[in-house]
TIMI-2910 file (N, C-alpha, C, CB; in pm, 1 decimal, decimal comma, always signed):
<rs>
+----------+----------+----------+----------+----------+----------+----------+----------+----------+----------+----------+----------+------+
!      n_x !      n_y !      n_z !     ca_x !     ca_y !     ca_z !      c_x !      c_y !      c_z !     cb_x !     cb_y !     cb_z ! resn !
+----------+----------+----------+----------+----------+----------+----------+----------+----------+----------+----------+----------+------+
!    +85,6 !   -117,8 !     +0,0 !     +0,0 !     +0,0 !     +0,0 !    +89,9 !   +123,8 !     +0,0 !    -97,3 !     +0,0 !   +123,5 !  Unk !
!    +57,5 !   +237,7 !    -75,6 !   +117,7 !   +357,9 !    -81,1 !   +133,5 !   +399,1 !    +41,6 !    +56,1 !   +447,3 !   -153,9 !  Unk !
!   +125,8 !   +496,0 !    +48,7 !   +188,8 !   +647,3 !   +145,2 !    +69,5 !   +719,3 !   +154,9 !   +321,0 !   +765,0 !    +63,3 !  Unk !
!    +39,6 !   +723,7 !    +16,3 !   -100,1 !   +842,4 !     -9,2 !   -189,2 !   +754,3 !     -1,5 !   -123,5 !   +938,0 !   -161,1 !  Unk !
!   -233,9 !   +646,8 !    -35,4 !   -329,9 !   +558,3 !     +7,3 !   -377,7 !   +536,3 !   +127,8 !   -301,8 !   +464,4 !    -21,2 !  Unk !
!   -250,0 !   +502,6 !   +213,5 !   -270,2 !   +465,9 !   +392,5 !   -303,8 !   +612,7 !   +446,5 !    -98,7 !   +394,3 !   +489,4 !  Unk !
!   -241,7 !   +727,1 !   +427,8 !   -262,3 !   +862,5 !   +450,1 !   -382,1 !   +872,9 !   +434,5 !   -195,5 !   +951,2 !   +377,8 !  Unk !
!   -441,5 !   +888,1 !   +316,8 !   -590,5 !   +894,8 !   +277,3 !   -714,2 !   +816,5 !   +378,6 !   -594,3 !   +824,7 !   +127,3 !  Unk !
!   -670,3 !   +658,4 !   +360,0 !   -734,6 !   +616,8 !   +439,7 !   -752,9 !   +635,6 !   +599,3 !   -713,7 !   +531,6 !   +410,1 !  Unk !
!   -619,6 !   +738,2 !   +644,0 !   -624,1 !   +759,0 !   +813,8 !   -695,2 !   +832,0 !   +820,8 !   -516,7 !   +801,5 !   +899,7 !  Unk !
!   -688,5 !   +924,6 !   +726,6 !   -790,1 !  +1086,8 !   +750,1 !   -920,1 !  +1023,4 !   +704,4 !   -743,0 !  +1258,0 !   +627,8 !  Unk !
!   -971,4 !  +1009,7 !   +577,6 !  -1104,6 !   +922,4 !   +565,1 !  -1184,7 !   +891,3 !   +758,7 !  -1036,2 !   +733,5 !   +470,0 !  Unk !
!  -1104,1 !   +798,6 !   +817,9 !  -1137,9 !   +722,9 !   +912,0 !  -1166,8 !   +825,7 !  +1024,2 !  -1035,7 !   +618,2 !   +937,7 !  Unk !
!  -1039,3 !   +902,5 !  +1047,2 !  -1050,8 !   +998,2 !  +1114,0 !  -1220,6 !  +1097,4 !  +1088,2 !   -912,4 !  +1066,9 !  +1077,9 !  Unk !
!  -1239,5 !  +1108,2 !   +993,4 !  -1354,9 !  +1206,5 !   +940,9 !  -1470,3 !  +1142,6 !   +983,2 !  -1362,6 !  +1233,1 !   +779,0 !  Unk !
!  -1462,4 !   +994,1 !   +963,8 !  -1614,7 !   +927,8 !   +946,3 !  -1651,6 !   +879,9 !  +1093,1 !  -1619,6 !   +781,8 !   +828,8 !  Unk !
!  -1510,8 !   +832,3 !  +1176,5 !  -1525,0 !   +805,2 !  +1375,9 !  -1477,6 !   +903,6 !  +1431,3 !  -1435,7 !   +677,0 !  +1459,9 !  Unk !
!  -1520,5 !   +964,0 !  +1517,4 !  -1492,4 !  +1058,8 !  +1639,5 !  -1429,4 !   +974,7 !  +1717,4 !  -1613,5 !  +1126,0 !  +1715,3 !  Unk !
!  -1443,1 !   +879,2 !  +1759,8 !  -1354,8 !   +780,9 !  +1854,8 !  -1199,4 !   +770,7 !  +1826,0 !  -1410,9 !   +629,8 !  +1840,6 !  Unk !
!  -1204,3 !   +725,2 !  +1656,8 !  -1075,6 !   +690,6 !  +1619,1 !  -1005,1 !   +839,3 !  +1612,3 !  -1074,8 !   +600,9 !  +1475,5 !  Unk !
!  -1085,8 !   +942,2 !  +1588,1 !   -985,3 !  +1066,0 !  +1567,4 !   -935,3 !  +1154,4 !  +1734,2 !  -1086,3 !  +1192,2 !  +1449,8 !  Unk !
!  -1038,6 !  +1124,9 !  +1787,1 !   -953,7 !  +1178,5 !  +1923,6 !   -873,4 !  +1054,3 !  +1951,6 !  -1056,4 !  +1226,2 !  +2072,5 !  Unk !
!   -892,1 !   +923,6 !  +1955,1 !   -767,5 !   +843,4 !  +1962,3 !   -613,4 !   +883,4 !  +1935,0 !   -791,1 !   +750,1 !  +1880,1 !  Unk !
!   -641,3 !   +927,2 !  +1772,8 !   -549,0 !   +929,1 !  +1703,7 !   -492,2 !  +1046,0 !  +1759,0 !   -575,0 !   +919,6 !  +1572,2 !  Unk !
!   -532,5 !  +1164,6 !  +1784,4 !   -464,2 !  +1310,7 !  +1841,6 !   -408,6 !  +1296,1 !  +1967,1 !   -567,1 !  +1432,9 !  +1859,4 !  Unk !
!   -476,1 !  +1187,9 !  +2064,7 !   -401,6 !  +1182,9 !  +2192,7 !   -284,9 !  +1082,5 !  +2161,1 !   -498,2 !  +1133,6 !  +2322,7 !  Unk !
!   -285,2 !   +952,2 !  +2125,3 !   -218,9 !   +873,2 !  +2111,6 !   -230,3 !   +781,2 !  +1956,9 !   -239,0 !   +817,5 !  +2228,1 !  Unk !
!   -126,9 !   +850,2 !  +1904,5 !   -108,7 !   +817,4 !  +1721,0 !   -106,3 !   +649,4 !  +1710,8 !    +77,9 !   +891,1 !  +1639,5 !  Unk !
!     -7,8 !   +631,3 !  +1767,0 !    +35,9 !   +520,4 !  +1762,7 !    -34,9 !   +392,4 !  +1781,5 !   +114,3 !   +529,6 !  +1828,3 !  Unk !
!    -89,6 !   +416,1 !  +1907,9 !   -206,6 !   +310,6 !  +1971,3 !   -272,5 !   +315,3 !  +1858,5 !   -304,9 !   +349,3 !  +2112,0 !  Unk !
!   -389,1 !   +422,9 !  +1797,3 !   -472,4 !   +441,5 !  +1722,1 !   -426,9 !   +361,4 !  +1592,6 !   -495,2 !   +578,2 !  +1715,4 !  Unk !
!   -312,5 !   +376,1 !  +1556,3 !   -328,2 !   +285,7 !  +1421,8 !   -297,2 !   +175,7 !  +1370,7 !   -294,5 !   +322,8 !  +1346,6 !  Unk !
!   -197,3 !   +144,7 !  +1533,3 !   -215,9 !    -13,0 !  +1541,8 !   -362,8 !   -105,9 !  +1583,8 !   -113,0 !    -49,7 !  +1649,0 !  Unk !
!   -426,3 !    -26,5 !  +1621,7 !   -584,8 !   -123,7 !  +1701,0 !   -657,9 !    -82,5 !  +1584,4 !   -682,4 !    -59,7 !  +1888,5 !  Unk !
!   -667,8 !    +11,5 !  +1476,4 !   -739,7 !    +76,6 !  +1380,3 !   -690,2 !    -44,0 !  +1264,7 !   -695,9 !   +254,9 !  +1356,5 !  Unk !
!   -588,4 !    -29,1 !  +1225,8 !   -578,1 !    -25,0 !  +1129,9 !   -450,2 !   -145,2 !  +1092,3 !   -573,4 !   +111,5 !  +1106,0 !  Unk !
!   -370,3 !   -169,2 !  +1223,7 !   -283,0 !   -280,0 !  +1207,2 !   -159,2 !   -248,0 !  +1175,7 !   -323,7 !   -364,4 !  +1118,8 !  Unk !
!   -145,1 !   -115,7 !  +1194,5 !    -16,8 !    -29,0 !  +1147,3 !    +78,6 !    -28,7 !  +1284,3 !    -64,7 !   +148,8 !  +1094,4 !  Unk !
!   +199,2 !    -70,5 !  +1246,0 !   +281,4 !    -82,3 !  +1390,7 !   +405,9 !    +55,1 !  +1337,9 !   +373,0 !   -293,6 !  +1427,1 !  Unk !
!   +435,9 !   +165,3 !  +1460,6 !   +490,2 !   +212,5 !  +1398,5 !   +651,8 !   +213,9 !  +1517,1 !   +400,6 !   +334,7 !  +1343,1 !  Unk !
!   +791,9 !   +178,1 !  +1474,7 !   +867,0 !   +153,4 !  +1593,5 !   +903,8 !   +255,6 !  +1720,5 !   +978,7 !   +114,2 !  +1542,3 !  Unk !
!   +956,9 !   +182,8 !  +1800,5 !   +977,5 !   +269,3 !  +1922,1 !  +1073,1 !   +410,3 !  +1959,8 !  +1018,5 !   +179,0 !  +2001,9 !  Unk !
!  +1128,8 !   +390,9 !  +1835,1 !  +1239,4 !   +512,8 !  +1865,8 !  +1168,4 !   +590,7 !  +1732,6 !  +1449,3 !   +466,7 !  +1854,6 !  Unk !
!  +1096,3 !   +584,8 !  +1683,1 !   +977,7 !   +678,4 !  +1584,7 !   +897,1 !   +752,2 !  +1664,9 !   +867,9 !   +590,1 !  +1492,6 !  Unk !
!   +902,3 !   +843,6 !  +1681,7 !   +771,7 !   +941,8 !  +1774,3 !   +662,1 !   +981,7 !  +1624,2 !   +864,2 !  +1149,4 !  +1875,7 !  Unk !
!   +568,0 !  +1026,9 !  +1666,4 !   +428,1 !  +1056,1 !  +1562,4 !   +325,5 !  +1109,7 !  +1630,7 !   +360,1 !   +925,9 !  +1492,7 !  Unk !
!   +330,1 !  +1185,5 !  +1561,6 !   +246,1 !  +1360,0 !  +1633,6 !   +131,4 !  +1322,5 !  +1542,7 !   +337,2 !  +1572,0 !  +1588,6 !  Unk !
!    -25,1 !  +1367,2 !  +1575,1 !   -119,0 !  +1411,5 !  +1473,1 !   -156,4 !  +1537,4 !  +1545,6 !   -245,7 !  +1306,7 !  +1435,2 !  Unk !
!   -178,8 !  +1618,5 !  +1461,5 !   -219,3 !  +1719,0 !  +1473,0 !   -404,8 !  +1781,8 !  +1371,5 !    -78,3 !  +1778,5 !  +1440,7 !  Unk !
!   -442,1 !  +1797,4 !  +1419,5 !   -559,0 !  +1880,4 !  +1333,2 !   -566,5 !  +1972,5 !  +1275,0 !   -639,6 !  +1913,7 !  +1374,8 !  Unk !
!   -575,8 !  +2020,9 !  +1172,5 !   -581,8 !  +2165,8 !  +1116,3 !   -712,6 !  +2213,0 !  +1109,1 !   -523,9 !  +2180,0 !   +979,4 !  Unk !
!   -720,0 !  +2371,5 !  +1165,3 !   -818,8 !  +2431,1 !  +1111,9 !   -870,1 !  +2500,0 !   +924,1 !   -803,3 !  +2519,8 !  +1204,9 !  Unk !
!   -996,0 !  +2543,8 !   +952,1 !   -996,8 !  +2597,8 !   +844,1 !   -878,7 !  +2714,1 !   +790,8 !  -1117,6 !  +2640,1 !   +849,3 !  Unk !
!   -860,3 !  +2808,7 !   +882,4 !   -753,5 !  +2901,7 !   +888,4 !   -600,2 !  +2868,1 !   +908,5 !   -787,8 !  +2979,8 !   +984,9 !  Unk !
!   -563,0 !  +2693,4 !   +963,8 !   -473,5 !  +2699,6 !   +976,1 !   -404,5 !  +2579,1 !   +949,7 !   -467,6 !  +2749,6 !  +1062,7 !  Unk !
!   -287,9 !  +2595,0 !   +852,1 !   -246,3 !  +2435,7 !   +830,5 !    -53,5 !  +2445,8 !   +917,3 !   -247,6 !  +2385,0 !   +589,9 !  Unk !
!     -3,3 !  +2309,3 !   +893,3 !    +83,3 !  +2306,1 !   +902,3 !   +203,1 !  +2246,2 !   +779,5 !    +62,4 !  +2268,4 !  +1001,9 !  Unk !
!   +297,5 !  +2315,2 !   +806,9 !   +415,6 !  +2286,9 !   +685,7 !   +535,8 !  +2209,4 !   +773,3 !   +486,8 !  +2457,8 !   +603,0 !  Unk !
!   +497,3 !  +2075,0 !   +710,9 !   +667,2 !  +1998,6 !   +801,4 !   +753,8 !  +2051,8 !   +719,7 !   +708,6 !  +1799,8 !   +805,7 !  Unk !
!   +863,5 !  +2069,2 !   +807,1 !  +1028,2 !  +2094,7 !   +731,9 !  +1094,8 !  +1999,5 !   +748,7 !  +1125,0 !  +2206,1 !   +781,3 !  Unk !
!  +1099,6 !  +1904,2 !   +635,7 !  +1211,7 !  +1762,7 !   +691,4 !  +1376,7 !  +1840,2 !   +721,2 !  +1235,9 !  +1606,3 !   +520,2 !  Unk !
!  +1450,9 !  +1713,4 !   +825,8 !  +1529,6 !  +1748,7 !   +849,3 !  +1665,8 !  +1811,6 !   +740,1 !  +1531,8 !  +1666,0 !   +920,8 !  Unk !
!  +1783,3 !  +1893,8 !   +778,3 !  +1867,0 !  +1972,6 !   +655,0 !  +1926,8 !  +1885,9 !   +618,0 !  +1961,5 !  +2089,1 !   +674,7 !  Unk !
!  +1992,8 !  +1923,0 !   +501,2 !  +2109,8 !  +1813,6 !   +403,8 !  +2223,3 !  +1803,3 !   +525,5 !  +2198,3 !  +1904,6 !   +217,3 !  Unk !
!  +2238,2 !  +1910,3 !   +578,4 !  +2356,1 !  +1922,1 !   +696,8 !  +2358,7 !  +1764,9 !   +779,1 !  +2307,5 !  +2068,4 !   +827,9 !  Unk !
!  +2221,9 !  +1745,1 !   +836,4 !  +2229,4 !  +1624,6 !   +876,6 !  +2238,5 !  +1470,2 !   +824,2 !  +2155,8 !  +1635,2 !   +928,1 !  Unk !
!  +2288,3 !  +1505,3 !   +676,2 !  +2315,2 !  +1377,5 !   +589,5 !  +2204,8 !  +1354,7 !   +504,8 !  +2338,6 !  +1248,3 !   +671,9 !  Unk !
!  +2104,7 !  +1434,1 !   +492,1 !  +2003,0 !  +1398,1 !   +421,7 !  +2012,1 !  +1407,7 !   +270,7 !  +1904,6 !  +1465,8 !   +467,1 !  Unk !
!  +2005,1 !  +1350,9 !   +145,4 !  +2024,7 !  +1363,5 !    +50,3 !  +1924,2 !  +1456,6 !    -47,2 !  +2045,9 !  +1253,5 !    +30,9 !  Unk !
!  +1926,6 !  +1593,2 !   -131,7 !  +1840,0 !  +1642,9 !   -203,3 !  +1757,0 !  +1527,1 !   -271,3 !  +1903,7 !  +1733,4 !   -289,6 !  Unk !
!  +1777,8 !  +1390,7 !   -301,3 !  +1712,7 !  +1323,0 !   -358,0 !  +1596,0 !  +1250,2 !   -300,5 !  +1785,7 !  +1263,6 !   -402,8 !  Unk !
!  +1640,7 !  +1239,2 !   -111,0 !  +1582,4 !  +1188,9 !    -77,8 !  +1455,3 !  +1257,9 !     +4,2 !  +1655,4 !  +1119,9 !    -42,5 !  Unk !
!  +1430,3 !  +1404,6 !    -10,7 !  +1351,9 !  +1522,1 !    +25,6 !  +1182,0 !  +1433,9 !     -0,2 !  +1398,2 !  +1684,2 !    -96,5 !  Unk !
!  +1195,3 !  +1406,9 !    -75,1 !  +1054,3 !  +1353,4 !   -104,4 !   +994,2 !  +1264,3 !    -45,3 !  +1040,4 !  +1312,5 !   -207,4 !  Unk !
!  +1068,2 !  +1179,5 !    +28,7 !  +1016,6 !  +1054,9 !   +125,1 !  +1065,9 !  +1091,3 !   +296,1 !  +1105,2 !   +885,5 !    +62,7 !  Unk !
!  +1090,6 !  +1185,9 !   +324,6 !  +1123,5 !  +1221,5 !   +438,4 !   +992,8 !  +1211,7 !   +509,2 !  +1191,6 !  +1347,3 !   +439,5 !  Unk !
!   +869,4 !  +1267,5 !   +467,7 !   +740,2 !  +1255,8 !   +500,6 !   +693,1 !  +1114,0 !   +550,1 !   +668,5 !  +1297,7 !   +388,9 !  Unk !
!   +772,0 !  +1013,7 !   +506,8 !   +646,7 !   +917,9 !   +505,6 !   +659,6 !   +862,3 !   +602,6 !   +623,0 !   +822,9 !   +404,7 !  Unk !
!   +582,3 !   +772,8 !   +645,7 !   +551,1 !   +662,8 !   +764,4 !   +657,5 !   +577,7 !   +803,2 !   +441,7 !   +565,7 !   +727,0 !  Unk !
+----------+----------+----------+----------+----------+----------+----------+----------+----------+----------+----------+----------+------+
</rs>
């Protein structure tokens, strides 16, 4: 399964249960392993956050400084 697929489907879920989405904002992790079967590891932290209408957020993956490759900018995002 994609990136944008599983993504899609968290928010989907999130939209359609109130249960699973305050789950998911207090505790990510729990939520998408009992949801969805998604294990994510222990030295991985994972924030959800909500956006308003007025307000989104922009991740900044980490700098090239820290070894990161311009090539690899595009998957820094994912799961």
């Amino acid at each position: 399964m994609s990136e944008a697929i599983l993504r899609n489907q968290v928010i989907q879920k999130a939209w359609e249960d109130p249960s699973f989405k305050q789950r998911l904002l207090s505790d990510p992790k729990s939520a998408l392993k009992e949801a969805l079967g998604i294990s994510i590891p222990d030295n991985v932290t994972l924030k959800a956050v909500e956006e308003g209408s007025n307000e989104f957020y922009l991740v900044i993956p980490p700098s090239p400084a820290s070894g990161v490759m311009k090539s690899d900018v595009t998957t820094l995002g994912s799961w």
